[in-house]
N, C-alpha and C positions, 0 to 999 in steps of 0.2 A: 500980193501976200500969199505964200504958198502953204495949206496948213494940211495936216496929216489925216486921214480920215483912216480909221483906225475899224478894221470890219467886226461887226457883233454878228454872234451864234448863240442861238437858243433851240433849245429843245418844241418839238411842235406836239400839243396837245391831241388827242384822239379824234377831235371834227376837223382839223386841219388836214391831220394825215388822211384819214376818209374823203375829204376833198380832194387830193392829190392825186388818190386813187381811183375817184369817178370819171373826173377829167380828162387822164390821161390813158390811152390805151396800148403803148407797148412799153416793157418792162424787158428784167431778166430776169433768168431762173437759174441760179447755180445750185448745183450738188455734188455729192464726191463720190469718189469708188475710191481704195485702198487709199496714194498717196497721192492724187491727183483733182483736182476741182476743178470741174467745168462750168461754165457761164454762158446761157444760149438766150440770146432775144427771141420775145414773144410777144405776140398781140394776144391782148387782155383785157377784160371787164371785171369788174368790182360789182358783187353785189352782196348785199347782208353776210358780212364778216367769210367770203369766198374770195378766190381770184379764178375767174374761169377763163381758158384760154384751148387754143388749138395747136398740133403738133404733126410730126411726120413720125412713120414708126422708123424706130432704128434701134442702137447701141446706147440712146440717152434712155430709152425706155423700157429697153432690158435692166438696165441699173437702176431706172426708178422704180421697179416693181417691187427691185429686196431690199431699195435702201428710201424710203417715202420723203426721210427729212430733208428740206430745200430750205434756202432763202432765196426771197424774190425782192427785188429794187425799181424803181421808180425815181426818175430825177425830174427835175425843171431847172433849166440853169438858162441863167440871164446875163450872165458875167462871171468871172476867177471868184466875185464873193456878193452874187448874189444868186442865191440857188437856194433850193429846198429839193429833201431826198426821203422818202419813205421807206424802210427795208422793214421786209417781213420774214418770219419763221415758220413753218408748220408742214405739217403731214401734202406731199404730192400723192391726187387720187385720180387715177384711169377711170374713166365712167363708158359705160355698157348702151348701146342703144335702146335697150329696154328700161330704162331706167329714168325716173323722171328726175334727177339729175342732169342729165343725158340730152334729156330737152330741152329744161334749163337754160344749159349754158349754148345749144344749139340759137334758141332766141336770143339771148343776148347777145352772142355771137353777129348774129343778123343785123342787130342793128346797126354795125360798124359794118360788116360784109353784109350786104344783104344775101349776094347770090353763094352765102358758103355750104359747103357739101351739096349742092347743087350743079344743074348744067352748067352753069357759066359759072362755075368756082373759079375765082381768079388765082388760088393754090389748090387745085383738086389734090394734091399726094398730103399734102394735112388733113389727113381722116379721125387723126384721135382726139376725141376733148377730153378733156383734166378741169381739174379744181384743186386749188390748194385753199386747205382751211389754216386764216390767220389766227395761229395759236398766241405769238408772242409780235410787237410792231413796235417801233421807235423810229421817232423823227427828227431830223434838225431841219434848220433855217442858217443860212448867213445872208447877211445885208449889210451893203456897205454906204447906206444913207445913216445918216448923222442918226444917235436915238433921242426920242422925241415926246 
């Protein structure tokens, strides 16, 4: 007997997406300049309503200095309709080595690299950290197990 499993989507509450977020350590970050949007994966840590991460200087960070607004994304997917997705909104912010920001996310950092900005940095040309603060976040879920 062949019967239709028909997929459900809900909205994910604020400890789910926070989950999502701990979890998982590479994301992307899109921004725009005039009429174009870019979208760059990054390795990332989540902490108290931050995303901090590491980058290379270029042409993404001459436009993020005049233009700060970003979203940043996060998936898990399991299947075509089993997946959950976090996207986030807010200000992208350059942090200063003198800056206990700076350190911050330098440590957190570590604990996924250990050896980063270090000798054995296994990306030494990612010298810059950032934080984006989560100003705005929403979630979904689909799941294609029967609901229960």
């Amino acid at each position: 007997m062949h019967t239709d499993a028909h997929p459900h989507f809900r909205a994910l509450d604020a400890s789910e997406m926070r989950a999502i977020l701990v979890r998982n350590h590479v994301g992307r970050v899109a921004y725009s300049f005039h009429d174009r949007v870019n979208i760059v994966p990054v390795h990332y840590l989540y902490s108290e309503g931050w995303i901090y991460g590491r980058t290379s200087p270029g042409e993404k960070l001459e436009i993020l200095t005049h233009h700060k607004w970003v979203a940043f994304e996060v998936d898990e997917v399991d299947g075509p309709y089993d997946w959950r997705s976090v996207v986030v909104h807010g200000g992208l912010y350059m942090l200063e080595p003198d800056e206990d920001a700076w350190r911050e996310a330098l440590e957190l950092i570590r604990t996924v690299v250990p050896d980063a900005l270090g000798e054995s940095d296994p990306t030494p040309f990612r010298t810059v950290l950032f934080r984006i603060a989560i100003q705005e976040s929403s979630g979904r879920e689909a799941t294609s197990a029967p609901a229960g």
